[in-house]
C-alpha positions, 0 to 999 in steps of 0.5 A: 803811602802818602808822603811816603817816598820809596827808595832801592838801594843796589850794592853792586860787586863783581859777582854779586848784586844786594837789593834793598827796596825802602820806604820813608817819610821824605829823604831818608833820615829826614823823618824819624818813620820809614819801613823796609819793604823788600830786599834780596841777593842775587849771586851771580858767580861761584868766583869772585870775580864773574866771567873769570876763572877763579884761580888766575882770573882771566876771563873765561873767554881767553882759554875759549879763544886760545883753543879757538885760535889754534883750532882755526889756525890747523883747520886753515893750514888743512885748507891751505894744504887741500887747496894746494894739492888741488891746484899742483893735481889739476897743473899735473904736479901731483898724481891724479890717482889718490893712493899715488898721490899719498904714496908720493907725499908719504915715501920721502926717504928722511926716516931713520935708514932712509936714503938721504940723497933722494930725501925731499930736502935733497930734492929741493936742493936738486931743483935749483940746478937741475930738471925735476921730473912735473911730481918731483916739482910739485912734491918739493913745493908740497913740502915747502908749504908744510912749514913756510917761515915766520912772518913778522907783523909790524903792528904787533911788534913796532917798536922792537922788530929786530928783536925777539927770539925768533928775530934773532934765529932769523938774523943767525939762520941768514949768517949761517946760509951766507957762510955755508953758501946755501943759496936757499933755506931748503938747500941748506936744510939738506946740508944739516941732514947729511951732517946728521943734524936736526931740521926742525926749528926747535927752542934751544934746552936752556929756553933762552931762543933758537939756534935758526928760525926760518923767515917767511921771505927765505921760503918765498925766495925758495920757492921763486928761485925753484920756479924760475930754473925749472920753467926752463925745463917745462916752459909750457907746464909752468906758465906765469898764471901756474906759478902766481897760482901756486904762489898764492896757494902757498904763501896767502896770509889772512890779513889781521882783523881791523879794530872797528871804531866806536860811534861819534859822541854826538853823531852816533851815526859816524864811526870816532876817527883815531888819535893819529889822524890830524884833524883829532891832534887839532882839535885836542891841541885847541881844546889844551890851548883854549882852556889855558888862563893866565893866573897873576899875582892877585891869582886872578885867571885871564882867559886868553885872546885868539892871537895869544892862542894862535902864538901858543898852538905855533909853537906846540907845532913846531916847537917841541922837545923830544918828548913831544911837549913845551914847557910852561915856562917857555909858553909863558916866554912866548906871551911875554909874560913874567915870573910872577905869572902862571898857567891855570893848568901848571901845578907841581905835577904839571909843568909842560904841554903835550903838543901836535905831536903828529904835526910835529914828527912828519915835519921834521927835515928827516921826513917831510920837513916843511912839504907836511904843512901844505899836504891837505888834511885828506892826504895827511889822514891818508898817510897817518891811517896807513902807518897806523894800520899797515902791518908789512914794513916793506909794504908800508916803505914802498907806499910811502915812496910811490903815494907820498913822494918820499925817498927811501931814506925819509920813508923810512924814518917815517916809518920809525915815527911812533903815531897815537893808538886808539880812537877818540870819541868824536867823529870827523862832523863833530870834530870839524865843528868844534875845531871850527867854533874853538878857532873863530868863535869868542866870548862876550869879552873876546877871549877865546872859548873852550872846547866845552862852550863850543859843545853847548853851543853847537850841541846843547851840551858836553861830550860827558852830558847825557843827551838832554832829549833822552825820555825815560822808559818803561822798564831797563833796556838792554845797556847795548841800547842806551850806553852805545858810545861805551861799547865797541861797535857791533857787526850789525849783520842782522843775522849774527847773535845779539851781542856780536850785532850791537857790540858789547862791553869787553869786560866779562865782569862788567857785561854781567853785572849790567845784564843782572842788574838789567833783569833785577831792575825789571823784576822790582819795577815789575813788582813794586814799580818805579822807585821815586829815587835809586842810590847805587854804592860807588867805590869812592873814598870820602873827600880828603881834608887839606893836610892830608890833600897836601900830603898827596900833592907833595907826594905826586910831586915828587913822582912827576920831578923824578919821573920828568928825570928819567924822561931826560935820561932815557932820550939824552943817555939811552936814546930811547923812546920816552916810554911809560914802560922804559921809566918803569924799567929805569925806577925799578934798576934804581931801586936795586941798591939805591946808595950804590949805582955800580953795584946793582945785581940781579936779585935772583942770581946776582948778575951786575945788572948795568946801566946799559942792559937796563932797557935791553932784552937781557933784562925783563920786568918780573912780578915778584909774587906771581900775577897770575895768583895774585893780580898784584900789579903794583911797582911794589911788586916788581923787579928788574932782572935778568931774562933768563932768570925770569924765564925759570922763575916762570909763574912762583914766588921765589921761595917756590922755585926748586932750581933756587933752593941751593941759592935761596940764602943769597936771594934773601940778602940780596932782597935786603937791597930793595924798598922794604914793601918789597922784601917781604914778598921774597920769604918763604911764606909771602904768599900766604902773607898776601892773602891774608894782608891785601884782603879783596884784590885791587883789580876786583875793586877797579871793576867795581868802580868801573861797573857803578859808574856804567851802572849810574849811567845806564840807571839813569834811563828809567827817567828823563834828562831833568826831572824834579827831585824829592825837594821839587828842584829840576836836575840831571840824574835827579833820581840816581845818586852814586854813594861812596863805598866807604861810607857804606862800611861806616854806617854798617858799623855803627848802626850795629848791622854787622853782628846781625850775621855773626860769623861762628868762625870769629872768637873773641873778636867784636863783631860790631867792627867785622863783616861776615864775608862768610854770608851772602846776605851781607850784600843785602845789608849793604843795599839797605845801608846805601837806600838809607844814605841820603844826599844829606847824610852825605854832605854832612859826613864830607863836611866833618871829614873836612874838618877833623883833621885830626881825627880818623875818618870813621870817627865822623858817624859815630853819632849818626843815629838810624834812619827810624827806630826801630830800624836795625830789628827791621833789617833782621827781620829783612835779612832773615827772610831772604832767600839767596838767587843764584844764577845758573851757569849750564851753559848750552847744549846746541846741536841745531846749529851745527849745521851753520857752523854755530854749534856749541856745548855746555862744558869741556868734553874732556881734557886736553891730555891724549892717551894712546892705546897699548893693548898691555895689561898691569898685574891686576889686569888692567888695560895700560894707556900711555901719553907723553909729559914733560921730564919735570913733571917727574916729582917722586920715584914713584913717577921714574916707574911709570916710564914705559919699558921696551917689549922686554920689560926694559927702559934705559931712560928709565934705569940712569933716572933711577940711578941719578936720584936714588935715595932723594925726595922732594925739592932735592928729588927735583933738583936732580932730574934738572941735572940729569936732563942737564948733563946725562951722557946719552940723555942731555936735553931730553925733554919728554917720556912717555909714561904707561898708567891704568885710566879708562879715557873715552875713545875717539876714531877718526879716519878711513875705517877708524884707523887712528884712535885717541884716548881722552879722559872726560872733562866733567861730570854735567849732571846727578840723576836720581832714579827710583827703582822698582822696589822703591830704593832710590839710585843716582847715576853721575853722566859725564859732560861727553855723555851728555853731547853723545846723540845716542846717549842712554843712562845706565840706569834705564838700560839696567831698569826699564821701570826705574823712575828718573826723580830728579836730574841736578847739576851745579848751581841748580836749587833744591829744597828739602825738608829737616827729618828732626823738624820738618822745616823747609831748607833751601840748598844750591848743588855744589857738587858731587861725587862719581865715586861713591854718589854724593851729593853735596847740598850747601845752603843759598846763603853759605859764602867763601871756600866751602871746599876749604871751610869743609877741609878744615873742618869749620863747616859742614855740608848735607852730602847724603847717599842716593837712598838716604837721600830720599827722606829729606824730601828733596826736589828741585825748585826755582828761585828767580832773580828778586829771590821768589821760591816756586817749590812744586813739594815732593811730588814723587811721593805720589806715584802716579804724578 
């Protein structure tokens, strides 16, 4: 249309993404004419948030690579273990013949009635003295290697590595051998044995550690000390090329995958160097130090010379307190200047500067001292990249002795010095030619230049500018192509799979929403084409008027003076590392009855809690209200307390955990102690108050924030670097403008949109103030809202909230009138036209890539849970499984009958539980199985049962002969069948998602009915249309879920929103679920519905038999 300018709107969430497409007169507003021309919802996830699992809201991808881990950690250790038996066979250690060889591994004689003195803990004893017969030899270091101790990495425990658990049993372990004089861990093993003691490292029954932890260098000393007596016995068998193999065969530890840099803001063919490397603390030092300016009393702002510079960065070299910064104050003393005179960049939350912190700390007499500045830039980033990468602290000890020229003692204390993590954006070219222009290059009046006129001097522009030779392109690539310096690098093997070679974005939620908003744009472009302009909602809160600016600084402020308090506080009085972390720990004691200081107990148990456990492991840092059921990790909901306390709290509000019930009174008077935005968190009812009180989780808005400013980045493609806006100006990003969210929800409101989609749910409530979360194609709503907010519009609603001071700042709107006429029956009409897309989520069967390792399915086969077969039957007759489970998992009496009983039907376990909570249910009931695993006289410490029920797992075999079986329940149902029989009667068969893998799978309903018809075959999330038997009007549905039980299906309309689970459990909503057969007069069939909401509905073409 001429003079028309079209405009696409996207509100862009975190499972979600609305459209709306708009033409108008000029910028929208401008003019009083415009229409809608398309809009539409694509859902990109049944969870709120995409790529998480609903309920804790990980991503998806933790559990995948939890099971992967520990999958590969036994496939490695088997490897480990065949390679080793290989190597002990081949040096005549082992058997040759197999049936001996396993005969020798399995007969050690440390069963129950085994004789002790042939154990194989007695024959590790015995090799240290003694000559072992060559298989003797090999069985013992066979043994060895089953468990080889713990071997702790500096990289994942730097700043803590003497403590732990774990490195606390180690410490004991050691005591325990000196004063037992075992010479190595296996001897002392067998001294355990013969007292009748347990030889397996296992957690103590209170949970708080072990009573011993081998470490891996006790088993390497065993093994060395094992070889070096029975060489002398067989000089020829054990040469020193055996014993390296062997050595390597047991103990070789696969070396932790190295985090891969990302590429050089500018030179994206070079990898960004690390923080800790000295030529990025340069160039951060001089781009602080540049960008200072002197402000004196007129407040007018000097820059600085290049000798007022060179004085600063010396002294943020050597000069620095413990934290590793100088105060303003005394930057100002160095320049000689007075009181009245001030840094640019010193605020009431600012009052210091971070200096060269790596110059700083290896320059100090304890480590290199004054050595450090004449070792060349190479040789320090040598030294820096080596503490930042090496993981063994030995290892790193001894390099630092033989390559850096230092003693033990400075090593050492190297060691100890803490060095940035992460990497920069900038690499070494880059970095050089910056640092040099911000050293030798000034301005036209000789003042030093910032690191930003360096950039456009050299590059054209700023690290944060878009490259200004970028054209735009035809359609929206995939963001691993123009977003490069946003991502971690890819493999770049041309063979791996595509986001594994380019890198892709670690936020699940994020990758998602990009490569949605991808397939969107396209469809549009695709259709409508290029857009004249593209306004995205950003969740941005309107600009702040002074007063309430005031109140945020004032309050800031006061945050950082307290902050810089504890700072001092923990280096002059704990002598602890000034840690975001240890502030925290230090404001959350100070928070336990802030009048009182000698008086601060735990909450939970009421414990003193002294100043000296504050930063020790007798104390941790719990969520009150669990994180994982509600991403709340706000200091409002945490509290400093005990470690044991924390640990038996585990993942429930305190008013859910039963060993509390006795002290929970005391709890809450505790509570009354601490800020009032956290007492409420300890009632009984807190969480249904968060639920109802928070509203969208904090962490779903930070994603959308994050995902529209990557997504105002990657739109922004479409089109060149400056192209003329709508009023013909060249600008940057002219074609994409980024709108506060707020506003959005503003305009709904008083342009009268909400009440287009009222909620049946809500009584007496104005709906022009709510939105109905409740239907998706609110979301369309918003994108119409956002294409219809004009750079205009915005200026003056920031302009009102500047000045209403006193006003709230909704109030602003309440005169904006709609963007044409009839503009709020167009987005009815608009709305009430839109069919829901919803991407599938399947998943993918791949048998194909089995062969190289990249086989994959498209569910859980089955659960975790593995059942062993009795060959019992229950009085019904049926078969009886067992499994194990913990103790407490005990809720109800019911549970104690489970207990499996002896062959006489008998089960003493079984009885004294009986016994020990007879007549008690519920919290009480609990509380005393905690007792009796407690303190029962035969019982203590019990930790599983195993329990006999009737289910019907599907059967695994594995091993010669199929000689071991394990029971597996299946882990789901993958898809609804719909057959039609002979006679015309239609059936539904459920296949479970193990079914569905099996090759050899055949439904049931074709081996029952060889002249059935299959109809339909659904899973969840595909859509179906079906037509009303009242009215014949066509309705589209999405497949929820269904029912193996009684058939079901349950079909919900594109739009319904929210817990439909929970709306259908309480009754305010109701689903079409129809049975198989009743099923056939709707209609039904499967249809596809694209990404831009285009229904493709073949129509029922079973009804024509012979389709």
């Amino acid at each position: 249309m001429a003079d028309y300018h079209t405009t696409w709107g996207f509100d862009l969430g975190t499972n979600s993404l609305g459209w709306a497409v708009i033409e108008t007169r000029g910028e929208p507003g401008q003019g009083n004419e415009g229409r809608i021309v398309d809009s539409g919802v694509r859902i990109f996830s049944q969870a709120e948030m995409a790529g998480r699992d609903p309920q804790s809201k990980a991503s998806l991808a933790v559990a995948r690579r939890e099971a992967r881990g520990a999958r590969r950690r036994r496939d490695r250790y088997l490897k480990r273990r065949r390679r080793l038996l290989d190597l002990l066979t081949q040096y005549g250690l082992m058997p040759v013949d197999g049936e001996a060889r396993e005969k020798l591994v399995r007969d050690h004689e440390d069963r129950k009635g085994g004789d002790l003195s042939e154990s194989v803990y007695a024959l590790r004893a015995r090799a240290l003295d003694t000559a072992l017969t060559p298989h003797e030899i090999g069985r013992a270091i066979f043994h060895l290697n089953q468990r080889r101790g713990f071997k702790s990495n500096r990289k994942t425990d730097r700043n803590d590595p003497e403590q732990g658990k774990i490195a606390t049993a180690i410490n004991a372990l050691e005591a325990q051998m000196i004063e037992n004089e075992a010479r190595t861990f296996g001897e002392w093993l067998h001294m355990r044995r013969e007292q009748g003691l347990s030889v397996r490292a296992r957690m103590t029954a209170d949970g708080k550690g072990y009573d011993f932890y081998p470490s891996r260098a006790a088993l390497e000393r065993e093994f060395d000390r094992i070889m070096q007596t029975q060489k002398r016995f067989h000089p020829k068998l054990l040469g020193d090329g055996v014993i390296a193999d062997i050595r390597e065969a047991v103990f070789f530890q696969r070396p932790l995958k190295p985090v891969l840099a990302g590429k050089c803001s500018y030179n994206t063919k070079e990898t960004r160097l690390p923080k800790a490397h000295p030529l990025f603390q340069k160039f951060r030092l001089l781009k602080e130090v540049n960008e200072l300016e002197i402000v004196g009393e007129d407040q007018q702002h000097i820059k600085l010379r290049p000798d007022q510079r060179d004085a600063l960065v010396l002294a943020l070299r050597t000069d620095l307190n413990k934290q590793g910064k100088i105060p303003f104050s005394k930057l100002k003393k160095q320049l000689g200047l007075g009181k009245e005179a001030r840094f640019n960049k010193e605020t009431d939350n600012r009052s210091d500067l971070e200096g060269d912190v790596i110059y700083f700390r290896m320059s100090r007499p304890e480590c290199f001292g004054n050595r450090w500045a004449d070792i060349t830039v190479e040789d320090q980033a040598a030294i820096t990249d080596k503490l930042r990468t090496e993981a063994d602290y030995k290892e790193l000890v001894r390099w630092l002795q033989l390559e850096a020229g230092l003693d033990e003692t400075q090593a050492k204390a190297v060691v100890g010095m803490p060095v940035p993590d992460g990497f920069g954006r900038l690499g070494p070219t880059a970095l050089a030619a910056l640092i040099d222009a911000m050293e030798n290059d000034t301005d036209e009046n000789g003042h030093v230049i910032t690191e930003a006129a360096a950039a456009k001097k050299i590059y054209g522009r700023t690290n944060s500018e878009a490259d200004p030779n970028r054209r735009g392109t035809a359609y929206l690539p995939k963001y691993q192509e123009v977003l490069e310096r946003h991502i971690p690098p890819g493999t770049g093997e041309a063979d791996d799979p595509y986001d594994e070679r380019m890198g892709r974005i670690t936020n699940p939620t994020v990758h998602i929403a990009l490569n949605q908003l991808r397939r969107i744009v396209n469809a549009l472009i695709a259709k409508h084409g290029k857009p004249d302009r593209i306004a995205i909602e950003v969740g941005r809160e309107l600009k702040l008027n002074d007063r309430q600016r005031e109140a945020v600084n004032k309050r800031i402020g006061k945050n950082t003076k307290e902050a810089r308090r504890r700072s001092a506080e923990l280096t002059d009085t704990h002598k602890a590392a000034d840690t975001g972390y240890n502030r925290l720990r230090l404001k959350l004691w100070e928070e336990i009855n802030a009048d009182q200081p000698l008086n601060r107990p735990c909450v939970y148990c009421g414990k003193p809690l002294s100043a000296a456990m504050v930063l020790s492991a007798e104390t941790d840092i719990d969520h009150i209200l669990p994180y994982s059921k509600t991403l709340d990790d706000s200091q409002a909901n945490k509290v400093l307390c005990c470690t044991a306390c924390n640990r038996e709290k585990k993942n429930r509000a305190p008013a859910d955990v039963p060993q509390w019930r006795g002290r929970y009174p005391d709890i809450l008077a505790r509570a009354t102690t601490l800020p009032k935005n956290k007492q409420w968190r300890f009632a009984e009812d807190a969480m249904d108050r968060f639920g109802a009180e928070e509203g969208f989780l904090a962490r779903q808005l930070t994603d959308m924030q994050y995902i529209s400013r990557l997504a105002l980045t990657y739109l922004a493609h479409l089109y060149d670097y400056e192209e003329p806006d709508l009023d013909g100006v060249f600008r940057r990003h002219a074609r994409v403008r980024a709108l506060p969210g707020r506003m959005t929800e503003m305009l709904r409101r008083y342009w009268s949109l909400n009440e287009l989609l009222p909620d049946h749910n809500l009584v007496d409530i104005d709906l022009t103030r709510h939105k109905n979360r409740l239907d998706h194609r609110h979301h369309a709503i918003d994108a119409i809202v956002i294409a219809c907010t004009s750079r205009a519009l915005i200026q003056k609603l920031a302009t009102a909230a500047a000045q209403a001071e006193e006003k709230g700042a909704e109030r602003v709107v309440e005169k904006i009138a709609p963007p044409w006429e009839s503009f709020r029956e167009d987005v009815r009409a608009a709305v009430n036209d839109i069919t829901v897309s919803h991407k599938p989520d399947h998943g993918t069967v791949s048998r194909a890539g089995y062969a190289n390792g990249r086989g994959q399915t498209a569910g859980k086969l089955h659960n975790d849970t593995a059942y062993g077969l009795t060959g019992e039957k229950d009085g019904k007759g049926n078969d009886l499984v067992v499994r194990r489970i913990l103790i407490t998992d005990i809720r109800k009496p019911a549970d104690i009958m489970k207990i499996r009983a002896n062959e006489h039907g008998h089960s003493e376990l079984r009885d004294r539980l009986w016994q020990a909570t007879r007549g008690l249910e519920g919290k009480a009931f609990e509380e005393a199985v905690l007792d009796f695993v407690n303190n029962d006289s035969k019982f203590k410490g019990i930790r599983h049962v195993r329990i006999a029920e009737v289910e019907s797992p599907v059967w695994i075999e594995h091993g010669p002969g199929g000689e071991h079986r394990k029971g597996y329940l299946p882990g789901g149902n993958d898809r609804y069948e719909v057959w039609e029989m002979p006679d015309g009667r239609w059936q539904a068969e459920v296949v479970t998602t193990f079914d569905a893998h099996r090759p050899d799978f055949v439904p049931r309903m074709r081996q029952a009915h060889h002249n059935a018809r299959k109809i339909m075959s659904l899973k969840k999330g595909d859509m179906v249309a079906y037509n009303d038997p009242d009215s014949g009007r066509r309705i589209i549905a999405i497949v929820r879920k269904f029912d193996q039980r009684n058939k079901q299906l349950y079909l919900d309309p594109h739009n319904e929103a929210g817990e439909l689970d929970k709306r259908e459990r309480e009754k305010t909503y109701k689903p079409l679920r129809p049975m198989p057969n009743p099923l056939k007069k709707y209609r039904p069939r499967q249809v596809r519905i694209d990404e831009i909401g285009q229904v493709f509905d073949p129509g029922p073409w079973w009804e024509n038999r012979g389709g």
